[in-house]
N, C-alpha and C positions, 0 to 999 in steps of 0.2 A: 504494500500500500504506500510507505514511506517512498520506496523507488518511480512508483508510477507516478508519486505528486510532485518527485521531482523532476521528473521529465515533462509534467504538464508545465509547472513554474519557466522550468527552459524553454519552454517552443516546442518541444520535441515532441508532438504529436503522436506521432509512429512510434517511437520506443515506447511514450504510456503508452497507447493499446496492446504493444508486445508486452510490455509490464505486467498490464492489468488480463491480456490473454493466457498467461503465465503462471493465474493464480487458480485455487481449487476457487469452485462454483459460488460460495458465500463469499470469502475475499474479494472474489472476481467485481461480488453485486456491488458490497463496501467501497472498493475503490474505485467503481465506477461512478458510484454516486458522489463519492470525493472528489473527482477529476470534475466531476460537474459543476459541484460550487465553486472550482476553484477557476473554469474555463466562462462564468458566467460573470467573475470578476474582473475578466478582461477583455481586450477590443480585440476586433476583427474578425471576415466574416470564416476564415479558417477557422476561429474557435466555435464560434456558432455552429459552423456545420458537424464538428467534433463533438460539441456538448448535446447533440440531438443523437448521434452515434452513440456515445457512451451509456445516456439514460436508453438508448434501446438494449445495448449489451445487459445495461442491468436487469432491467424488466428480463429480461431473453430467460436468466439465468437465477433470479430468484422464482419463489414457490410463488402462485397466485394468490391474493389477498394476506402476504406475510407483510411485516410492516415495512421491509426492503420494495417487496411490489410496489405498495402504498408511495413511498419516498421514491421510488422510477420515477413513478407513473407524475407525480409533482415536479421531478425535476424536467421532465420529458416537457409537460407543456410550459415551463417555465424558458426552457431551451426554443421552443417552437415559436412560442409571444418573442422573442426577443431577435431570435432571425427575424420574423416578419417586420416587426419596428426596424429594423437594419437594412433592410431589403436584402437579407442576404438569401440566396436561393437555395434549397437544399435538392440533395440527390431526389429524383423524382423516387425512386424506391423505398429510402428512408422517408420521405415525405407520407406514403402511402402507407407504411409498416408505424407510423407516430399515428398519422389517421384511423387507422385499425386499432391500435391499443387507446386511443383518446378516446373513441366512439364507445368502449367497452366501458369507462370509468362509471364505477359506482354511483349515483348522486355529484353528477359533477358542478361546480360552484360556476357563475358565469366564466369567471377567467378561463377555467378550464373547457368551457363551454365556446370559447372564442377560439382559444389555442385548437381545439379539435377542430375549427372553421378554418383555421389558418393552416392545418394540417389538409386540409381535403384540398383545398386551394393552391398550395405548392405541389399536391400529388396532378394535379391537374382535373378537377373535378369544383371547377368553381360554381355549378347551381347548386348542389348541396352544397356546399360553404354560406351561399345568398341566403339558401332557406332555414341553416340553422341558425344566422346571424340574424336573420328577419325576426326570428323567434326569441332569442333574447334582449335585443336592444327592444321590442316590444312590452318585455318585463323588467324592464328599468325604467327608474324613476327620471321625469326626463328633464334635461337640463343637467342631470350628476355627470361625475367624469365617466364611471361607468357605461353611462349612455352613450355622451361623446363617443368612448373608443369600439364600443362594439357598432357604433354608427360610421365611424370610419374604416375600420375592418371591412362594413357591409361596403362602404362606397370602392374597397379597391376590389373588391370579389366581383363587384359589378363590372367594376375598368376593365375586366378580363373577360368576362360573359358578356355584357351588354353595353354595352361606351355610351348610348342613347341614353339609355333607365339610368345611367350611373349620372348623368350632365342632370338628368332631372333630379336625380337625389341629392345632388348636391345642391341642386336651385332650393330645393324643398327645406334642405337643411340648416340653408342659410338665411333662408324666411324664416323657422324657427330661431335658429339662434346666431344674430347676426355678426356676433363676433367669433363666431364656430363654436362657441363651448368651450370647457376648461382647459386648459392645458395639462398636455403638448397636443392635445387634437385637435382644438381650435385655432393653432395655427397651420394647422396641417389643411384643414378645410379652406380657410383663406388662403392659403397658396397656393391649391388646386385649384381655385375658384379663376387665381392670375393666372392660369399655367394656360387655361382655355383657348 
C-alpha cells in the first residue's frame, strides 16, 4: 500500500497499478481506494482518468455490499463528477463499466445520481444521461447549487444529443435565473450563453 502511494505521489501511474496489481485481493481494494484520494488531490486529466481506473479495480475486487464496495463505489462517482467538471474524457469502456456499477448503487444521493448521468454520457449514451438528469434536477429545490449543477450537467448531455433542446434550455434557464445560479454553474451558464 505504502509502495503504491508512492508511486501515485510521483506521477508514476503505471508502477501504482503494478503496485497495487501486486497485492492479494483486500490490499489490492485498500490501496486502491488510497490511490484514489490521493489522485483526487491533484490536477490533470491523466489523474482523472487513473482515479476512475482504480475505484473500478477496487469495486472489481472487493465482496458486494462490504464497506470497501460501499467506499469504491463513493470514490468511483466522486472520480466521474470531477472528470466531467475537467472535461477530461474517459476510456469509453471505463466510462461504460463506472455507468454499470453507478446505475447498480443502492439509494443513491443526487450527486451520485449525476455522476451515474455523467457516466452514461462519456460511455456514449447521452438520452439516458438527459432523462436521468431530467429527473433529479426536477427534485431539487430550485435556485440551490444543487439545482444549478444537475441543471448544467442536463445542458451539456443535451450539447451532445440535441444542440437545439440544449440552446432552449439554456434560454429557459437563464429566464429563471438570470445570473445562472450559484457558483461555479452560474458562470458556466453565462459563458455558454456568450459562446453562442
Amino acid at each position: 500500500v505504502d509502495l503504491a502511494r508512492l508511486h501515485v505521489l510521483q506521477g508514476d501511474l503505471q508502477a501504482a497499478r503494478a503496485s497495487i496489481d501486486a497485492l492479494e485481493p483486500a490490499a489490492r481494494a485498500a490501496a486502491a481506494i488510497d490511490a484514489v484520494d490521493s489522485l483526487s488531490r491533484m490536477q490533470g486529466g491523466d489523474r482523472r482518468r487513473a482515479a476512475v481506473e482504480l475505484a473500478l479495480i477496487a469495486l472489481q475486487v472487493s465482496s458486494e455490499g462490504s464497506p470497501a464496495s460501499v467506499a469504491a463505489l463513493e470514490r468511483l462517482a466522486q472520480a466521474v463528477r470531477m472528470a466531467a467538471d475537467e472535461g477530461v474524457a474517459l476510456a469509453r469502456s471505463d466510462a461504460e463499466r463506472a455507468a454499470v456499477a453507478l446505475v447498480s448503487m443502492p439509494s443513491p444521493s443526487g450527486t451520485d445520481a449525476m455522476a451515474t448521468a455523467e457516466a452514461l454520457r462519456m460511455a456514449g449514451r447521452p438520452a439516458e444521461a438527459v432523462e436521468r438528469l431530467q429527473r433529479v434536477s426536477a427534485e431539487l429545490a430550485q435556485g440551490s447549487a444543487a439545482w444549478a449543477e444537475a441543471r448544467w450537467r442536463l445542458f451539456e448531455a443535451l450539447r451532445e444529443l440535441d444542440p437545439r433542446r440544449a440552446a432552449a434550455m439554456l434560454k429557459q434557464h437563464l429566464t429563471l435565473a438570470p445570473d445562472g445560479g450559484p457558483a461555479p454553474w452560474g458562470a458556466r451558464f453565462v459563458r455558454a450563453s456568450g459562446d453562442r
